[in-house]
N, C-alpha and C positions, 0 to 999 in steps of 0.2 A: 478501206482495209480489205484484204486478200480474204475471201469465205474460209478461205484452205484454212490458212493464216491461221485462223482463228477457230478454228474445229479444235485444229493441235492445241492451241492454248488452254480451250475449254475442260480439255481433259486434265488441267493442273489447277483448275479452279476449286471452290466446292460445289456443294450438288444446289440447285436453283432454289430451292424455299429459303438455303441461307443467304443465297448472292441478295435473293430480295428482302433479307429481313429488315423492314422500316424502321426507321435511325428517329423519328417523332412521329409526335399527334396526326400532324399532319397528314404523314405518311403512311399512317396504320388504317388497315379498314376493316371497317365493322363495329361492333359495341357502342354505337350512338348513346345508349342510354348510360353509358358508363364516361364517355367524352365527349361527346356533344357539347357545345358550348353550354352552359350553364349547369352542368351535370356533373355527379358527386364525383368522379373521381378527376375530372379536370380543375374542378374547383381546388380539390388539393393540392393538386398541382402549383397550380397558378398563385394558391395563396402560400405554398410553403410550408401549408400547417400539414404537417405527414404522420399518420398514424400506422400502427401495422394491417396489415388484412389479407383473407386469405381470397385468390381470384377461384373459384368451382366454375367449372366448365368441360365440352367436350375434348376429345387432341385436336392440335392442329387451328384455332381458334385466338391464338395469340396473347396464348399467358404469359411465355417467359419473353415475348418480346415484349408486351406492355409496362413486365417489370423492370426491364433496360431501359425501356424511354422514360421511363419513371426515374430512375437513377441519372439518366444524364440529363432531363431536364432540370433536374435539383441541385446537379454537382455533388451528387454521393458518392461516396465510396460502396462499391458494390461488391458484395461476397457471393458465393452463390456453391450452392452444394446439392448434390441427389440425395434423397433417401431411400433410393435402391442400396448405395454403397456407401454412404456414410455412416458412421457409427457416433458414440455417445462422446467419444475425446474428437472424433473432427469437431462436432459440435463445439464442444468447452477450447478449443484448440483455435476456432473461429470469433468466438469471443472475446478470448484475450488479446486475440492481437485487434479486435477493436476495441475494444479499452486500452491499451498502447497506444493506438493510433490516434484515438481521441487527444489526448493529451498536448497533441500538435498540428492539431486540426481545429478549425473554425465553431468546436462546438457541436456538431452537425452530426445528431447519429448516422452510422453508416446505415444501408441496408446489406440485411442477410434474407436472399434467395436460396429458397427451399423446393427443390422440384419434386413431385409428387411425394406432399409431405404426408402424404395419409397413410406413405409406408414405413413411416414413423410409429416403433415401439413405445410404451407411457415412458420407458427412461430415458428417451431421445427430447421427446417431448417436455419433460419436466428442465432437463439440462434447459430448456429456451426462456423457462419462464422469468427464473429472475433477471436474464438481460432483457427483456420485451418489458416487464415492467416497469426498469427503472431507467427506462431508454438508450442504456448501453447499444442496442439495435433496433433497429426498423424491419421487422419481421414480415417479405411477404411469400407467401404460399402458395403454391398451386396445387390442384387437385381437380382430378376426374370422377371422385367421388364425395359421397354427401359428407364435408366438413362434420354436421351432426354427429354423424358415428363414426368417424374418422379420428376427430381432433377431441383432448383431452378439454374438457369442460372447463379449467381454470385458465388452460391456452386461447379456448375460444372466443370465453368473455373477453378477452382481451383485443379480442379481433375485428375490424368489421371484415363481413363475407359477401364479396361480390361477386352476382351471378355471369357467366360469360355466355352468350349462346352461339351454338351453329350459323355458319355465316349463310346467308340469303342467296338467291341467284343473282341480285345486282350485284353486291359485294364480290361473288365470284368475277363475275363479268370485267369489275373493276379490278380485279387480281388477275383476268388474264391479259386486258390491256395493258397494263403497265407495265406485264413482264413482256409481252410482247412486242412493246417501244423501248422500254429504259433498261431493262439487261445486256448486260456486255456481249453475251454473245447471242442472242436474239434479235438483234435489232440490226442484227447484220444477214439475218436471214429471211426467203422470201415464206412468209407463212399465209399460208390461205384459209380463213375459218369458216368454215361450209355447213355444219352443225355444230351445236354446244351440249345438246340434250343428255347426251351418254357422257361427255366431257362430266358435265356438273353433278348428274346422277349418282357416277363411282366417287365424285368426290365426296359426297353428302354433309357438305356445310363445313369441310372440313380444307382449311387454305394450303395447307401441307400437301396435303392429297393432292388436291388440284395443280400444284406445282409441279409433284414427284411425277404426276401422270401426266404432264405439260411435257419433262423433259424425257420422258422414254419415247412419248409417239416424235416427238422431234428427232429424237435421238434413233429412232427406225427409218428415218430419212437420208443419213447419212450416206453425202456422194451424190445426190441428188439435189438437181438447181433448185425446187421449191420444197413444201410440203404442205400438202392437204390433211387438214383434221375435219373428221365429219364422225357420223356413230362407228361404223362398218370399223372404220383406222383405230378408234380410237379403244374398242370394246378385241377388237386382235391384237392389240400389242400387249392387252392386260392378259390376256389369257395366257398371252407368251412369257411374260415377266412379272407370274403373280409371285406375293411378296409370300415368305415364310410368316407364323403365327408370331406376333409378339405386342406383349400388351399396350406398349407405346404406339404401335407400329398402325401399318395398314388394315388389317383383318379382322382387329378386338370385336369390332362391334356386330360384323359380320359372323363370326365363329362363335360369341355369346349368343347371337339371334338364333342360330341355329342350333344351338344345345336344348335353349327354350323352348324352343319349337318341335324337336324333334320328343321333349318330353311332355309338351302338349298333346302331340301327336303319339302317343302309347307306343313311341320304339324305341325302347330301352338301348338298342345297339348304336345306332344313332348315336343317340344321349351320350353313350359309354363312352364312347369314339370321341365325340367334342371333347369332353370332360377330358380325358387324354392330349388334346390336344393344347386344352388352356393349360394344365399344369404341365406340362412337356417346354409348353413357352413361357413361361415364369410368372402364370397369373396367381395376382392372389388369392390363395385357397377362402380366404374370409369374403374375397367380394363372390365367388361362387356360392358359398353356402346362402348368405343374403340372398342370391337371385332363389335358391333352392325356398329358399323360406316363402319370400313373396310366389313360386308357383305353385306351392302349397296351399297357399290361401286363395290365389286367384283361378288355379285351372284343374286346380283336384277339390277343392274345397269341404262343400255337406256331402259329395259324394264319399269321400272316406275322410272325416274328423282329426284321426288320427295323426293323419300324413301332417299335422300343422306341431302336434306335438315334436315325432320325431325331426322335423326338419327344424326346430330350434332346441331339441339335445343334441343335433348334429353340427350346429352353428357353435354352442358352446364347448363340443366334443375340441372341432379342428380350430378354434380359440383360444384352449388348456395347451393341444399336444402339438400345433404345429406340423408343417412338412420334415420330414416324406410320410409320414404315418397319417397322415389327415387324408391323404388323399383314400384311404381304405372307408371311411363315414362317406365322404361323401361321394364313391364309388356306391355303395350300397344304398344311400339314400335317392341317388341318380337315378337306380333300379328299380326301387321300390315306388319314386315318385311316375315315375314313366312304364312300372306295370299297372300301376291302381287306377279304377275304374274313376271320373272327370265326373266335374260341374264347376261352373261358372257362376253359377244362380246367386249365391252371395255377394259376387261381383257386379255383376248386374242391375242387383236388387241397389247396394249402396249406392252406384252411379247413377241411377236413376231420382233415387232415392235425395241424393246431393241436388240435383238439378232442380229439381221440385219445391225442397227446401229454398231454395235462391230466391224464389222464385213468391213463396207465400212466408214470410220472413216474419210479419206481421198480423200471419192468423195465432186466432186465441186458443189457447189451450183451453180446454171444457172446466168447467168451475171446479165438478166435483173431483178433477185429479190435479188441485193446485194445490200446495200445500198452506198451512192456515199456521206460523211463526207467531202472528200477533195476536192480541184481542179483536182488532180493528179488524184484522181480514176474516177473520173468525164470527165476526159482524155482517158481514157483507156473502159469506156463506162459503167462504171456499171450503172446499173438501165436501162439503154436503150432498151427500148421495151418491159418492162412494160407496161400492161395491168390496168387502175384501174374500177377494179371489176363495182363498182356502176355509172360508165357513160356509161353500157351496160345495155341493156333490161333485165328487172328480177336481174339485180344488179349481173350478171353472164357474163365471158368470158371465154371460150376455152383456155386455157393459160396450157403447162405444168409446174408444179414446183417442180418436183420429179428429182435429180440428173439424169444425161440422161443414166445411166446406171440401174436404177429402174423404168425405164419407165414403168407406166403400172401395177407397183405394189400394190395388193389389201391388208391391213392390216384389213381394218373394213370390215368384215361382218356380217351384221345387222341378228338378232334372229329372231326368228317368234313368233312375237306378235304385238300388237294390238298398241304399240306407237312406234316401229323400223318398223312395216309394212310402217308407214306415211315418215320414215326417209329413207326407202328402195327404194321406190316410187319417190319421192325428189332426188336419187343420180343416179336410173336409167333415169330419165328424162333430166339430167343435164350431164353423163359421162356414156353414153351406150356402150362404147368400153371399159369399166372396168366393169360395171353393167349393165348384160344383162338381161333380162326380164324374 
């Protein structure tokens, strides 16, 4: 076939992550743990027995095609809806007509396909439950965010939630070979792969990306008998065709990183600035407040206490009132978290803290801080020689409580600032053979 030929054609096609979307199992790659042979969600498959569920994972990682080769491996009837732009009567408007449908079908609940259902209000939500219960539908879900706080507690029991992860550098590998023999219009061009490194990097496990950014450097060649991808090609064509902010899109997680970080990094303008940018792109104001809350506790922490309070009246502020008004909390709280003075130290302290635990799983708690329920342990002497705290001077006694094998072990070490200097001060005065001056 003509190259020419076929350039023109290509521009009537659509864009290459759809030309390649895998029609089965077979064809789909990545999620071994989820389709693997003997693995839970092939097993549904294969046995027919179909329950609803919702797939959490990053974009780009092949939720809503998993949900089609789901549907056409079973021979379902397939619905499928956003909940960017759905409302409470598509919902009920979607169900009726499968219950109609039913009536002259095989029995076989349809599936309804719910794209990022986590942008589902409780009344969207609630509209789902009585057909998921009584199997009028096969309910599955996708989301980029934690089901947990996303999905209504009576929808969720109802759900299993399977996790989807970022795809691997083979996985990529194997996505760009295929595109690069079996696409209609790739396969009629000469490509030359000379590095992958900056290929796979801007992808970041993400199959979409790696596609989109497959067909602009290709598409920077046009007119030209070959094309070489190597980093230099690959890292210039991005700069030349970076995408606009949008939460589905290429940047999310990019523009999120850098909000967080620039509020790590105590520059409120920065901060301001991203913050602007996510809600300018139609991020949800509630997944920002949640990031707001976790850098409260992880990067401001004991250095100001406070910041954990306001950053969950501000999570419940733009929860009540909603955009355009929300974004004024967490404009302020943006400000306030990315002036105040940082620590980590609780952060640190519990990771470490985790690790350790794993780790002595099976050390004994000291007698005297066990509690004594029975006679029989009451026998045997728990609780005995127990110390209580507040019939000592200062409301403090010398007591160890640490398994006798961690004696002595220091997980908090307080930051240097100006409200852990007070807490530093306070544990050297109290335990100077842990905290020494």
């Amino acid at each position: 076939m003509n190259d020419d030929n076929n350039i023109g054609r290509s521009r009537m096609l659509p864009p290459l992550p759809e030309r390649m979307r895998p029609q089965d199992l077979e064809g789909y790659v990545g999620q071994r743990h989820l389709i693997g042979e003997g693995c839970i969600l092939r097993n549904m498959i294969e046995s027919g027995n179909l329950s609803s569920f919702i797939l959490w994972g990053p974009p780009g990682v092949g939720k809503t095609t998993l949900s089609r080769i789901v549907a056409r491996s079973l021979k379902r009837e397939f619905y499928t809806l956003s909940a960017v732009s759905a409302g409470v009567k598509d919902v009920r408007d979607v169900i009726d007509r499968a219950r109609s449908n039913s009536l002259f079908s095989d029995g076989q609940s349809p599936i309804l396909f719910i794209d990022e259902i986590h942008r589902f209000n409780k009344a969207q939500q609630d509209a789902l439950l009585g057909a998921v219960e009584d199997g009028t539908i096969i309910l599955i879900g996708a989301t980029t965010e934690n089901p947990s706080f996303e999905v209504i507690t009576p929808l969720l029991s109802r759900c299993q939630v399977f996790v989807l992860k970022s795809l691997e550098k083979a996985d990529l590998q194997k996505l760009l070979d295929k595109a690069l023999l079996e696409d209609e219009v790739l396969k009629y061009k000469k490509v030359i792969v000379k590095e992958t490194e900056a290929l796979f990097r801007h992808s970041a496990g993400d199959a979409r990306k790696l596609l989109n950014i497959l067909e602009i450097v290709v598409g920077s060649f046009t007119g030209k008998s070959e094309v070489l991808i190597d980093n230099m090609t690959v890292t210039s064509c991005l700069q030349e065709n970076i995408a606009i902010y949008d939460k589905g899109g290429e940047m999310h997680y990019d523009v999120i990183s850098a909000f967080i970080k620039s509020v790590r990094g105590s520059d409120p303008n920065a901060a301001i600035y991203y913050l602007a940018r996510m809600l300018d792109g139609g991020e949800d104001p509630l997944f920002i407040a949640r990031r707001l809350c976790i850098l409260a506790a992880e990067d401001v922490g004991l250095a100001n206490p406070n910041a954990l309070l306001l950053a969950n009246s501000c999570f419940q502020i733009v929860h009540s009132i909603g955009m355009p008004e929300a974004r004024i909390p967490l404009a302020e709280l943006t400000i306030y978290l990315a002036s105040s003075a940082k620590s980590n130290s609780a952060y640190v302290a519990i990771n470490e803290a985790l690790a350790v635990a794993k780790e002595t799983q099976t050390s004994s708690v000291p007698l005297y801080l066990r509690n004594a329920p029975t006679k029989l342990m009451d026998e045997l002497g728990y609780g005995d020689g127990y110390k209580y705290a507040h019939e000592y001077p200062g409301h403090f006694v010398d007591l160890e409580f640490m398994p006798s094998e961690l004696s002595g072990r220091c997980f908090y070490n307080p930051s240097d600032n100006k409200h852990e200097d007070g807490l530093k001060a306070r544990l050297e005065s109290l335990w100077p053979k842990y905290y020494k001056k």
